[in-house]
Biotite code that builds the C-alpha atoms (Angstrom):
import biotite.structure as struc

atoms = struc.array([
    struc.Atom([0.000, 0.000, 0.000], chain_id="A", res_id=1, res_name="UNK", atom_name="CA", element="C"),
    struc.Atom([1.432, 3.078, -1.012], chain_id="A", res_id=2, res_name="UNK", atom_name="CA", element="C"),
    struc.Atom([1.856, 5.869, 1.659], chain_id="A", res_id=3, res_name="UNK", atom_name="CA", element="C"),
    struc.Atom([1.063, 9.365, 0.957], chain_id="A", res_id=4, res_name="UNK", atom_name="CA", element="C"),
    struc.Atom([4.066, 11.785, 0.734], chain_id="A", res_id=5, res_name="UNK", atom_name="CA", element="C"),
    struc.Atom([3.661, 15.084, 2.629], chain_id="A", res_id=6, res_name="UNK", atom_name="CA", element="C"),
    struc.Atom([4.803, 18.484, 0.787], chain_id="A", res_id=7, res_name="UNK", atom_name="CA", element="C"),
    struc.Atom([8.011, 19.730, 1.589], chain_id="A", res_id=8, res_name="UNK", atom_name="CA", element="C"),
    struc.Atom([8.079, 22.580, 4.509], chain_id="A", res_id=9, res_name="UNK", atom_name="CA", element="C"),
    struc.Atom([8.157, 25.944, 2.722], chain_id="A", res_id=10, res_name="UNK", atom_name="CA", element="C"),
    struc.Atom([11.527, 27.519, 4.541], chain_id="A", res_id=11, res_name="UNK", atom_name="CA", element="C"),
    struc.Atom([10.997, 31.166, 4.033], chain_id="A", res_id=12, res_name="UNK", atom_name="CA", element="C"),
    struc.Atom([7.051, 32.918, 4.502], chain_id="A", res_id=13, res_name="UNK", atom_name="CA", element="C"),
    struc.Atom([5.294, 34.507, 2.355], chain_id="A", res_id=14, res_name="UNK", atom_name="CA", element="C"),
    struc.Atom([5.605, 38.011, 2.753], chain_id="A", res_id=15, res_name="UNK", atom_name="CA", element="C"),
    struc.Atom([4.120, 40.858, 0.683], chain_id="A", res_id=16, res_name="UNK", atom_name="CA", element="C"),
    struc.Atom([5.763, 43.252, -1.355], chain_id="A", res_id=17, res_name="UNK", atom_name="CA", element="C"),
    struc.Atom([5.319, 46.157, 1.065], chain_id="A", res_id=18, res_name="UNK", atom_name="CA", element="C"),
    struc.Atom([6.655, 43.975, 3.793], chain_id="A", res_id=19, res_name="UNK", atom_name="CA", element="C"),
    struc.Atom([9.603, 42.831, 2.557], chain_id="A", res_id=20, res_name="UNK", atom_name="CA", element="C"),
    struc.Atom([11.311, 46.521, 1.960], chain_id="A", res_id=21, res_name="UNK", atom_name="CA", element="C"),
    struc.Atom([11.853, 48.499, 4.782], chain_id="A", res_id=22, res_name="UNK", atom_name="CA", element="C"),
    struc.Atom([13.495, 51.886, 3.389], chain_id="A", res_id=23, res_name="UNK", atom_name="CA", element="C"),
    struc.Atom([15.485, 52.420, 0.518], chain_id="A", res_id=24, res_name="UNK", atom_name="CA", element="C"),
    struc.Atom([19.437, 53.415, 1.268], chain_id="A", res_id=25, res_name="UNK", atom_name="CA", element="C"),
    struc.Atom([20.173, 56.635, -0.131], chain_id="A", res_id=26, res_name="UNK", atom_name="CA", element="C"),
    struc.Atom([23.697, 57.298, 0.660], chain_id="A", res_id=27, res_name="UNK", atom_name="CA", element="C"),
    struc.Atom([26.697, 58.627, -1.660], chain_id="A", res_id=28, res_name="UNK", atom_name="CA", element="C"),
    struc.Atom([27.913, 55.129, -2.664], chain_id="A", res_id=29, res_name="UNK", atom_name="CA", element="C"),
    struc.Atom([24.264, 53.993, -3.031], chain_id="A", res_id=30, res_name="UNK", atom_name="CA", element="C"),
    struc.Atom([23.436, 56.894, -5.411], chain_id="A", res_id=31, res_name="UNK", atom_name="CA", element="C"),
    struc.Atom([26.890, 56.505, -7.399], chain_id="A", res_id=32, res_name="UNK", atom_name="CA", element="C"),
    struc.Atom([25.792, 52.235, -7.697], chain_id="A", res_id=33, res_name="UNK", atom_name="CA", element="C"),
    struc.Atom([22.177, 53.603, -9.087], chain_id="A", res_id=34, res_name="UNK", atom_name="CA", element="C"),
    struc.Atom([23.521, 56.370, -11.789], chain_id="A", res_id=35, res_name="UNK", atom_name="CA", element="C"),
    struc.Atom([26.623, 54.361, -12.598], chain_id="A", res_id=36, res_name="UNK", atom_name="CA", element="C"),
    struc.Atom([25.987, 50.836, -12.470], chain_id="A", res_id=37, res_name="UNK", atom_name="CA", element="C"),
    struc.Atom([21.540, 50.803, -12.207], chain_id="A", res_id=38, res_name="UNK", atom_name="CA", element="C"),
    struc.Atom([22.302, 48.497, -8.873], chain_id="A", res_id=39, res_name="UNK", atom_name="CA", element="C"),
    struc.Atom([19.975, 50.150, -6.390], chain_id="A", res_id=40, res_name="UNK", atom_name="CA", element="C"),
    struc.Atom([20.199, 49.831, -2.535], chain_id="A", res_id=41, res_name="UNK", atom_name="CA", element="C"),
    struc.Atom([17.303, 48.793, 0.037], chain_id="A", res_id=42, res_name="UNK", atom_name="CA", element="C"),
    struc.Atom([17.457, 47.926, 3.736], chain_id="A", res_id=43, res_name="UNK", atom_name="CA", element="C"),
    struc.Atom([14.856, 44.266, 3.850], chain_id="A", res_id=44, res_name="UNK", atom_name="CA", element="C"),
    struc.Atom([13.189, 42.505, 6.738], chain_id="A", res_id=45, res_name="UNK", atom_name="CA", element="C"),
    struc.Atom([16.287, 40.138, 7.751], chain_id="A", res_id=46, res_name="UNK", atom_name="CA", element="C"),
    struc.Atom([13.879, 36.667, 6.990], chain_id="A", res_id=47, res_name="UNK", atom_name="CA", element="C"),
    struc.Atom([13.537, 37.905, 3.160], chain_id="A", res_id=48, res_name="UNK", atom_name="CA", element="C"),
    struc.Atom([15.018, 35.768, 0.593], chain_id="A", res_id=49, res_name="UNK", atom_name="CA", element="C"),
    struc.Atom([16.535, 36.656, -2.677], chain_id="A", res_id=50, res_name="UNK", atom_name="CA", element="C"),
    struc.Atom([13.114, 35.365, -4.498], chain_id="A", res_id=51, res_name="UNK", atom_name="CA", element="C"),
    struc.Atom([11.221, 37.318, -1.946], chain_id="A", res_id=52, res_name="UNK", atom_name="CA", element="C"),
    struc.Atom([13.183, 40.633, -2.623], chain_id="A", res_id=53, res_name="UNK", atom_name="CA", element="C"),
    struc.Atom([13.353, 40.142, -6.165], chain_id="A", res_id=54, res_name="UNK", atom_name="CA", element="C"),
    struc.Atom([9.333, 39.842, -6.514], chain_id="A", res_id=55, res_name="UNK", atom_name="CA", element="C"),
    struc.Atom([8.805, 42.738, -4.140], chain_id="A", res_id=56, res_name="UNK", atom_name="CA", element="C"),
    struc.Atom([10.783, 45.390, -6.101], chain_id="A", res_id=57, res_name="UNK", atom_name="CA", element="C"),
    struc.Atom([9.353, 44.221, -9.029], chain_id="A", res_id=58, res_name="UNK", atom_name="CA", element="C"),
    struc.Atom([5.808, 44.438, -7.797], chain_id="A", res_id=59, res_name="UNK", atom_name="CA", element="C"),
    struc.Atom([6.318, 47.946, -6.086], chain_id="A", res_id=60, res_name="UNK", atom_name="CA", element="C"),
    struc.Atom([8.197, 49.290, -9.250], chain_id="A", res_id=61, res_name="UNK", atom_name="CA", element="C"),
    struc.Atom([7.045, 47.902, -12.307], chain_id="A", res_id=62, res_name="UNK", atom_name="CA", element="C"),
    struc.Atom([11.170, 47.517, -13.026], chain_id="A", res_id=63, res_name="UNK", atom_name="CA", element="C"),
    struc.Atom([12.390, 43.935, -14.171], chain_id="A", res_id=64, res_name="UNK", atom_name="CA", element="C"),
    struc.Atom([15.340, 42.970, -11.738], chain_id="A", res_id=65, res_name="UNK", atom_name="CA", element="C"),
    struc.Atom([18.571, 41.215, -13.366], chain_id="A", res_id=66, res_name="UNK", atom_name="CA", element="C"),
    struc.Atom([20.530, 40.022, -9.936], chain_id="A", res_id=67, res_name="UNK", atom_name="CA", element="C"),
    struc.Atom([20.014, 40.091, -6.141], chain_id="A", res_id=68, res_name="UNK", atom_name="CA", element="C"),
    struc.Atom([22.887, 40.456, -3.853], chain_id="A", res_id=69, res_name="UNK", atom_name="CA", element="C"),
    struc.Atom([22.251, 40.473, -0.038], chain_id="A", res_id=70, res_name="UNK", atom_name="CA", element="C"),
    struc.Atom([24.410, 41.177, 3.291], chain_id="A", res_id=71, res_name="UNK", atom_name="CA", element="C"),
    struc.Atom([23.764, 40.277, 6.759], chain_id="A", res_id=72, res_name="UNK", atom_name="CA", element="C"),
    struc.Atom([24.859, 43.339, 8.631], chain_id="A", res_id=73, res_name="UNK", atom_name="CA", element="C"),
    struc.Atom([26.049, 43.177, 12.189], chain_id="A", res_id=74, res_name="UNK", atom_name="CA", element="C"),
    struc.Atom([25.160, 46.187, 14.011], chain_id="A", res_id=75, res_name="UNK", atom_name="CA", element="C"),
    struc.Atom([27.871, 48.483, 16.145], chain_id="A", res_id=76, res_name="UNK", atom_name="CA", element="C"),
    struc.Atom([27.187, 47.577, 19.517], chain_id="A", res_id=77, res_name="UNK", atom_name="CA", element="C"),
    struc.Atom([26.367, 50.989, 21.613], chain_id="A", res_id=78, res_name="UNK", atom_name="CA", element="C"),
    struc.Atom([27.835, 52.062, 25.234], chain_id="A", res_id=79, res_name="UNK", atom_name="CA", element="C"),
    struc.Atom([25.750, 53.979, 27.829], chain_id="A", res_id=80, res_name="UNK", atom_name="CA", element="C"),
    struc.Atom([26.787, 54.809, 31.069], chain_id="A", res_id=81, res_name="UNK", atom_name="CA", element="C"),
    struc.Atom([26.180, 51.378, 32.605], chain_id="A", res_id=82, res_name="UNK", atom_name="CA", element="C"),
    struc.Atom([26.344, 49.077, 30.287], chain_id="A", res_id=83, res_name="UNK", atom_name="CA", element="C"),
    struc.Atom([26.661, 48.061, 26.780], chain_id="A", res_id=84, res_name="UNK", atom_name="CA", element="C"),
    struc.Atom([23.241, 47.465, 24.681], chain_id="A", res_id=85, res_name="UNK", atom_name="CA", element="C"),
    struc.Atom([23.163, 44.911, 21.880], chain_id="A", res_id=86, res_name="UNK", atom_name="CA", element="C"),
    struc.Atom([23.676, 45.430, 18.560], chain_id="A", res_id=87, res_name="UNK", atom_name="CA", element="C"),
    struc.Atom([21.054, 45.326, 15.765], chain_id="A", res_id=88, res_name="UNK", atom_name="CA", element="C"),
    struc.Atom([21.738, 43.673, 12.753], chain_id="A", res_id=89, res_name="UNK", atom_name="CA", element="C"),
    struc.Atom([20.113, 43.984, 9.873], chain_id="A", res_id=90, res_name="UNK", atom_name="CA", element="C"),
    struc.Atom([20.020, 42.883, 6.362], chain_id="A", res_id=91, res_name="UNK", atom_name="CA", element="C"),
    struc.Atom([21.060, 45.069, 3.197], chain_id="A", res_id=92, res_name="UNK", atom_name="CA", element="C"),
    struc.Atom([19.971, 44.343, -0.659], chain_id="A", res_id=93, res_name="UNK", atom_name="CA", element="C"),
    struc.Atom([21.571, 45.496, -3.679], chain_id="A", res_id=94, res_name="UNK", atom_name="CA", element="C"),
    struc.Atom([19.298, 45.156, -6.616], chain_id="A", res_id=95, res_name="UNK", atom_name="CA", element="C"),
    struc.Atom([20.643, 45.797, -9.974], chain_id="A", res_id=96, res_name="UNK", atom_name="CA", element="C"),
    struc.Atom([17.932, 46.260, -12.467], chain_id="A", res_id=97, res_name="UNK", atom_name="CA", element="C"),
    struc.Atom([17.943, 45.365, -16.429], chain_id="A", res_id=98, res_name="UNK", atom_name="CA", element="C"),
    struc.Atom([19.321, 48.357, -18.477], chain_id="A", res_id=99, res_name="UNK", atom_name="CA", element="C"),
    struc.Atom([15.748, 49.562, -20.032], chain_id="A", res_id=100, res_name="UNK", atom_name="CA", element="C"),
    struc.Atom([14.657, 50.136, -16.234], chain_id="A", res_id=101, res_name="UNK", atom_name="CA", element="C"),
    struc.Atom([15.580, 53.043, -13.554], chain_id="A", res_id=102, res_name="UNK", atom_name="CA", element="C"),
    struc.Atom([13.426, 53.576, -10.267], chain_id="A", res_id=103, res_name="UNK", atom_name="CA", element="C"),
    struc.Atom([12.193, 57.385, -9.767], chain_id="A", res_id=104, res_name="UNK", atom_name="CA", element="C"),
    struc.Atom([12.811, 58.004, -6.090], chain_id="A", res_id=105, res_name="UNK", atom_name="CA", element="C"),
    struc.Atom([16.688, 58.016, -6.229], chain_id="A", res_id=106, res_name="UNK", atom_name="CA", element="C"),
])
């Protein structure tokens, strides 16, 4: 008798679009990546995957993304007068979009 096989566990939820971006990262070597190289920068909820990010910023865009590159950033830990806090890490994207597209708000 054959036993029914269950579907594999999805590893990564399903966000939406809006809440998979948190800001975009407009800083000098952000801007020089979007005029120069049409990579653009985003700061992304830290259980995002590269599919996730990739869908989201073409949904909220209407751009067609070429490649995903993501960091894990480790946050400088802060001193107070007592004690040290933690740090908060985050997680950075780079999207670099196909040469027909740009995105407005940069």
């Amino acid at each position: 008798m054959a036993v029914p096989v269950p579907p594999p566990p999805q590893f990564s939820p399903r966000l939406a679009p809006h809440q998979v971006i948190v800001r975009p990262l407009v800083t000098e070597k952000g801007m020089h990546r979007a005029n120069r190289h049409n990579a653009y920068s985003f700061e992304v909820v830290t259980g995002a995957t590269k599919a996730d990010i990739r869908r989201a910023v073409e949904e909220m865009f209407s751009v067609k993304v070429e490649k995903v590159a993501v960091q894990n950033r480790v946050g400088k830990s802060r001193r107070g007068r007592v004690r040290r806090t933690p740090p908060k890490a985050w997680k950075k994207a780079v999207v670099t979009l196909k040469p027909d597209f740009k995105i407005s708000i940069f």
